[in-house]
One Martini backbone bead per residue (centre of mass of N, CA, C, O) as a GRO file, in nm:
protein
  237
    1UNK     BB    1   1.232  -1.281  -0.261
    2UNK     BB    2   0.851  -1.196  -0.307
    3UNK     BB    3   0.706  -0.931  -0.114
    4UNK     BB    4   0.371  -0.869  -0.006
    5UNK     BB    5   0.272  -0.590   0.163
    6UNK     BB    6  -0.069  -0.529   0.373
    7UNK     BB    7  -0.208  -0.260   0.476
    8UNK     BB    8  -0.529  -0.233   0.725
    9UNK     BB    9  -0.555  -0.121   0.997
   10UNK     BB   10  -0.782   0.060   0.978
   11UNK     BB   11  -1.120   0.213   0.980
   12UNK     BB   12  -1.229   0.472   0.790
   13UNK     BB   13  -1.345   0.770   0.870
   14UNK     BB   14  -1.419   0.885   0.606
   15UNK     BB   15  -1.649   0.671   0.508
   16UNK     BB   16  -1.932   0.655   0.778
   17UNK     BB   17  -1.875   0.389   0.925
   18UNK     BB   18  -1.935   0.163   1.147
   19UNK     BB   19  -1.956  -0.104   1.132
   20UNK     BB   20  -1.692  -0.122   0.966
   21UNK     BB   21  -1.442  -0.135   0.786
   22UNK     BB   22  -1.331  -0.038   0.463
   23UNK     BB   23  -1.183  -0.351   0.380
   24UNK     BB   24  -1.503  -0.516   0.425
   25UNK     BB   25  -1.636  -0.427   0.234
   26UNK     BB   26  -1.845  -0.484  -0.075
   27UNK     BB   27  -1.721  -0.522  -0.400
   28UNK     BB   28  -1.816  -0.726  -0.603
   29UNK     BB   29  -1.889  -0.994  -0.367
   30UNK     BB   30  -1.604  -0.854  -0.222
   31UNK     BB   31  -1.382  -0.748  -0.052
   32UNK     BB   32  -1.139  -0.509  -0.071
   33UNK     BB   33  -0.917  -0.682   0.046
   34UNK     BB   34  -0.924  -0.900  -0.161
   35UNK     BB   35  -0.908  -0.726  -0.459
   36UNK     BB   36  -0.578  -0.650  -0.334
   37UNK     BB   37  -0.457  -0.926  -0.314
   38UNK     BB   38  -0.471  -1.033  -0.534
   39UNK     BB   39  -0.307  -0.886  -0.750
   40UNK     BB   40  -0.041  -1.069  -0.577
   41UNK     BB   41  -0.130  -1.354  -0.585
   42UNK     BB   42  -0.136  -1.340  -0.967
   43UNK     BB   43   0.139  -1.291  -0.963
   44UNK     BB   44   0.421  -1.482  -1.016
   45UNK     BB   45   0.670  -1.344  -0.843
   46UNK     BB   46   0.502  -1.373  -0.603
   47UNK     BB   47   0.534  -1.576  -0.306
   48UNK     BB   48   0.407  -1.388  -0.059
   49UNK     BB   49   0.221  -1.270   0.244
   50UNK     BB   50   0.095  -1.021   0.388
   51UNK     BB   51  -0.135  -0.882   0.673
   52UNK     BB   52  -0.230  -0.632   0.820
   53UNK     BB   53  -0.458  -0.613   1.096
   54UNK     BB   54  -0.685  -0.581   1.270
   55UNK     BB   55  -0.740  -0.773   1.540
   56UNK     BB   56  -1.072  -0.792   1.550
   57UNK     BB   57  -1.037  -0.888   1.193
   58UNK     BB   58  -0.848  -1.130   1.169
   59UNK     BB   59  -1.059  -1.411   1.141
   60UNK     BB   60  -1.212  -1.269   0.893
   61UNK     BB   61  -1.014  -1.241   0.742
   62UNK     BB   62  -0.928  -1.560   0.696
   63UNK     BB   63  -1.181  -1.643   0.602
   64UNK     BB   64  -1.174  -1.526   0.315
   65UNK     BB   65  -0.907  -1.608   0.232
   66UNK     BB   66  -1.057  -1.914   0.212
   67UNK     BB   67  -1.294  -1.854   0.083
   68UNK     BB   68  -1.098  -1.748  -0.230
   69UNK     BB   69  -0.813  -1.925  -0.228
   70UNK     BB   70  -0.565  -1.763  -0.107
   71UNK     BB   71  -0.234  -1.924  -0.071
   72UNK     BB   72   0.033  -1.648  -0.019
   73UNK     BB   73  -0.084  -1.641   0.266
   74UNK     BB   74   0.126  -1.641   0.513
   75UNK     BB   75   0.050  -1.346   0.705
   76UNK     BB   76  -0.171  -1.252   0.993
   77UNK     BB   77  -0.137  -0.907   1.125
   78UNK     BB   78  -0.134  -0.686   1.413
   79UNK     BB   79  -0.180  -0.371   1.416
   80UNK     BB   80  -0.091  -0.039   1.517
   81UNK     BB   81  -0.086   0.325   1.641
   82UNK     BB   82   0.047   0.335   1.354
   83UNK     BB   83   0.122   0.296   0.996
   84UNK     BB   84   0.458   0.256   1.083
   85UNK     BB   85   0.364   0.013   1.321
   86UNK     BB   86   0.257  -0.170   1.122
   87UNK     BB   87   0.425  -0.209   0.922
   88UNK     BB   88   0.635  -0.340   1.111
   89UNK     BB   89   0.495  -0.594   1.182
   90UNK     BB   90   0.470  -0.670   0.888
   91UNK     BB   91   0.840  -0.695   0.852
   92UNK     BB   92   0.870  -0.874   1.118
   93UNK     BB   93   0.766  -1.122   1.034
   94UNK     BB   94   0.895  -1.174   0.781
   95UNK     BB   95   1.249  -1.135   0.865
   96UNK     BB   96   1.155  -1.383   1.111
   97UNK     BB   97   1.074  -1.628   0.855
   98UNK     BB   98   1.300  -1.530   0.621
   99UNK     BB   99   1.457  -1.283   0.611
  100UNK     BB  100   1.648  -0.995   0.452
  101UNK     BB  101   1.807  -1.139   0.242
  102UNK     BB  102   1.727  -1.099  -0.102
  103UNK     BB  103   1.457  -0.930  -0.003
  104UNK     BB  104   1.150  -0.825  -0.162
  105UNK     BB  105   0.941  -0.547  -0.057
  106UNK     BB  106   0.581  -0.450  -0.135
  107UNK     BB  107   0.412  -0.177  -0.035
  108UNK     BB  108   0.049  -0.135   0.056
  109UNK     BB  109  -0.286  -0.115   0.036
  110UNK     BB  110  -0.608  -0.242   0.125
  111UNK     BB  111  -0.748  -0.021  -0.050
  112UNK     BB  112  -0.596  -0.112  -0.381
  113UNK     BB  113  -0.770  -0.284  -0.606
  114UNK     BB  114  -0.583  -0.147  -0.856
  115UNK     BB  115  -0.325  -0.342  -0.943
  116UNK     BB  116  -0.095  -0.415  -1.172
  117UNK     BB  117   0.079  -0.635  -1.326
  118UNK     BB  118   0.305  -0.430  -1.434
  119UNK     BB  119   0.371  -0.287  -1.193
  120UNK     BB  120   0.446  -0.528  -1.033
  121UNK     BB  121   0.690  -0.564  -1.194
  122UNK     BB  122   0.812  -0.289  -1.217
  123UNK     BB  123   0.892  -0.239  -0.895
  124UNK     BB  124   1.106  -0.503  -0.901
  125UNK     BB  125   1.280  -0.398  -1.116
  126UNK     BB  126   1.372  -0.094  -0.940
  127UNK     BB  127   1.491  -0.239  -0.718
  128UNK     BB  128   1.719  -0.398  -0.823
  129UNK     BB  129   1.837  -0.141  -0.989
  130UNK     BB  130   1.793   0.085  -0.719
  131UNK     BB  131   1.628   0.001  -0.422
  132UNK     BB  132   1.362   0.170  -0.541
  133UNK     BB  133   0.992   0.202  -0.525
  134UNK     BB  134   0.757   0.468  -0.650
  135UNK     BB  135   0.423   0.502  -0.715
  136UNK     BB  136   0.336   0.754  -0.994
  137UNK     BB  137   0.134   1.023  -1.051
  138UNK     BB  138  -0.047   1.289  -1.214
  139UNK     BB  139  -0.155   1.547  -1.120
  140UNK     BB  140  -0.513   1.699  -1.248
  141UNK     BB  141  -0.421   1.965  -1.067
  142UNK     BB  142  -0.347   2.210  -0.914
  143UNK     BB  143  -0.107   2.326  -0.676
  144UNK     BB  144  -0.077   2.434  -0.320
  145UNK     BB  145   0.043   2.644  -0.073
  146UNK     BB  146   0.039   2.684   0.237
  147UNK     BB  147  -0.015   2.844   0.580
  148UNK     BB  148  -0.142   2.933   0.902
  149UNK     BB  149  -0.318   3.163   0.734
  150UNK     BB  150  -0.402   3.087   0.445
  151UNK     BB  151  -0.185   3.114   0.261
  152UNK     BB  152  -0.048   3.146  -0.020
  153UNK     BB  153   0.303   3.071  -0.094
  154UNK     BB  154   0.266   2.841  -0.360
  155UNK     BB  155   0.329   2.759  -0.722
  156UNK     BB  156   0.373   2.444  -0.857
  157UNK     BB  157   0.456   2.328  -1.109
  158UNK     BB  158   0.267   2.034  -1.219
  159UNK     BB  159   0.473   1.866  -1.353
  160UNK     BB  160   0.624   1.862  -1.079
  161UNK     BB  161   0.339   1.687  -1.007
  162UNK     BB  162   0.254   1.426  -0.766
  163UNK     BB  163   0.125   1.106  -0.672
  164UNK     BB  164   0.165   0.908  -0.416
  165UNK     BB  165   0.166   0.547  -0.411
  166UNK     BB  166   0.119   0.210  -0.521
  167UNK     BB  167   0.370   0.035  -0.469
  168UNK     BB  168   0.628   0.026  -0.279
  169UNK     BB  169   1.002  -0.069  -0.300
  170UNK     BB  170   1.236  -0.299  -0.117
  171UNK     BB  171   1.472  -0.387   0.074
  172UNK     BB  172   1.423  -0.529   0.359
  173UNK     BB  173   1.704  -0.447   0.453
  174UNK     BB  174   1.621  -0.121   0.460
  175UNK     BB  175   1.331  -0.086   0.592
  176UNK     BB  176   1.433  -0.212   0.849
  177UNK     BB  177   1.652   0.010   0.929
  178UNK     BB  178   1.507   0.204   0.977
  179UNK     BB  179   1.292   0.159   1.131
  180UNK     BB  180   1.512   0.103   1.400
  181UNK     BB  181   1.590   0.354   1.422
  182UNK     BB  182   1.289   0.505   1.479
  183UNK     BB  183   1.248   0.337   1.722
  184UNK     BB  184   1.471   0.469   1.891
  185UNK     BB  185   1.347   0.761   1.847
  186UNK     BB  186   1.053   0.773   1.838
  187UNK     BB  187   0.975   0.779   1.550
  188UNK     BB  188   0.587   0.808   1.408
  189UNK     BB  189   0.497   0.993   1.147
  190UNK     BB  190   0.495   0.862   0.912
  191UNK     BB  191   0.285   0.791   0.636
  192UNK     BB  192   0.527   0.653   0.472
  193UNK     BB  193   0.826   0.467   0.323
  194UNK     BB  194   0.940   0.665   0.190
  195UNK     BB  195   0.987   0.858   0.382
  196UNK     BB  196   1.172   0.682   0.580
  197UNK     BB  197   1.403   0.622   0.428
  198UNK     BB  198   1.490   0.889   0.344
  199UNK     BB  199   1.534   1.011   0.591
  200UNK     BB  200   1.791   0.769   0.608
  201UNK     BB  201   1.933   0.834   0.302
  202UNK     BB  202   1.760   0.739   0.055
  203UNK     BB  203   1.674   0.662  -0.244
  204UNK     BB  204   1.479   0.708  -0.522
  205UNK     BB  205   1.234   0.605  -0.740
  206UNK     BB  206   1.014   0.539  -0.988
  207UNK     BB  207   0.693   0.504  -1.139
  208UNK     BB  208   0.433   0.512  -1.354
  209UNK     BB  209   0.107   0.601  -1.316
  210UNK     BB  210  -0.264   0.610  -1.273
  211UNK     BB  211  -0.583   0.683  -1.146
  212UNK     BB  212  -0.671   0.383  -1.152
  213UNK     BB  213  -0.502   0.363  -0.888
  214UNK     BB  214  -0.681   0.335  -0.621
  215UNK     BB  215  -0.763   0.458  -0.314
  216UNK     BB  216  -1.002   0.370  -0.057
  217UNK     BB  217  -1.143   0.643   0.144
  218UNK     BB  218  -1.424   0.719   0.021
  219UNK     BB  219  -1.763   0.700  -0.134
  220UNK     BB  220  -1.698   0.790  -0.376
  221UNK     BB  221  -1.468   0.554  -0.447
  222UNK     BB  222  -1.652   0.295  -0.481
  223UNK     BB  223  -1.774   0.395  -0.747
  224UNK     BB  224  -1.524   0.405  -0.908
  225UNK     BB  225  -1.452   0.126  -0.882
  226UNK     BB  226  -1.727   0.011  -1.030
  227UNK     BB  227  -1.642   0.150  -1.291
  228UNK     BB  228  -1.369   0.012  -1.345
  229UNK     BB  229  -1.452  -0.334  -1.321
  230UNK     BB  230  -1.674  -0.303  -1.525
  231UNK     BB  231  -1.482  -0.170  -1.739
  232UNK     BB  232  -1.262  -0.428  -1.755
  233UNK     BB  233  -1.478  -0.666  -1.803
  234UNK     BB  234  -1.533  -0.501  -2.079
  235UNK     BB  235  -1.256  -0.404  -2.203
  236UNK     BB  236  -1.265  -0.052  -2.158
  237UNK     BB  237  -0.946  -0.081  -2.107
   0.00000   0.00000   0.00000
């Protein structure tokens, strides 16, 4: 079985908005979240869907789900005190009511709306072959590293730098026994699930992606997603 899980569970404080959460905004006509969900509805090989979510924003959540028609959203679980807490929220959920043997998750952004039909594609296949899959596109400037003194102290070659996307693919049963390790250990600091995994042993793989698979972050970023959603229903992508 081929599950999507997508976290939602922040409240987006970069975007400077109190009303809402950023995964709530409305961007042509429908929140950020459901044209997030979408990508994984529509695709064929996805069979369910997890969603966590803000826990007072569940309701709501759920509300747009049957708005929208969606009919893959299997679960809808409330977020944790960290992004690595919810993540496992909802990959317990998932565990916990189909098992982990030979099923495969795919973890992305709630606000992540433009996954394309070819990558969630190309994920599952690389999950099967390698056990894992991160996707990833080429930084569009140089990299620097600093110190706490704010020197610069490295600059890698560009070629070498990547920037990590979404959606990352694991086999259920090797990401579920991270988590489990991480919280026997109670450590809860990573940012992705990449990073969880390789701690604990696992080798990654990734696929290519370009810019245009945006996690939306700030305001500026809301402008980006309507023009590329433009260029797109105009066929200019």
């Amino acid at each position: 079985m081929n599950i999507a899980l997508l976290f939602a569970g922040g409240r987006g404080d970069r975007m400077y908005t109190s009303k809402k959460p950023k995964q709530f905004i409305k961007v042509d006509g429908k929140p950020i979240i459901i044209h997030s969900i979408e990508n994984f509805e529509k695709h064929s090989q996805i069979d369910k869907i997890c969603v966590v979510c803000i826990d007072s924003w569940i309701d709501k959540c759920r509300e747009y789900i049957y708005q929208f028609g969606l009919k893959k959203v299997e679960w809808i679980v409330p977020g944790g005190a960290t992004g690595q807490q919810s993540i496992y929220n909802g990959l317990k959920a998932v565990s916990d009511n189909v098992g982990e043997k030979n099923n495969i998750v795919l973890i992305s952004d709630g606000v992540r709306p433009i996954v394309s039909d070819n990558i969630i594609t190309q994920c599952l296949e690389c999950v099967k072959k390698y056990g894992s899959c991160v996707t990833v596109c080429p930084v569009p400037e140089t990299i620097v590293i600093i110190n706490v003194q704010d020197e610069i102290i490295d600059i890698p070659k560009r070629n070498d730098c990547y920037l990590s996307k979404a959606p990352q693919g694991f086999w259920l049963s090797e990401i579920m026994d991270a988590h489990r390790i991480a919280n026997k250990e109670n450590r809860f600091d990573c940012t992705n699930s990449a990073e969880l995994i390789r701690r604990y042993g696992h080798s990654l793989h990734v696929i290519y992606d370009n810019e245009e698979n945006i996690k939306v972050t700030n305001p500026i970023d809301i402008a980006i997603m309507k023009y590329i959603l433009e260029r797109k229903s105009t066929n200019e992508f």
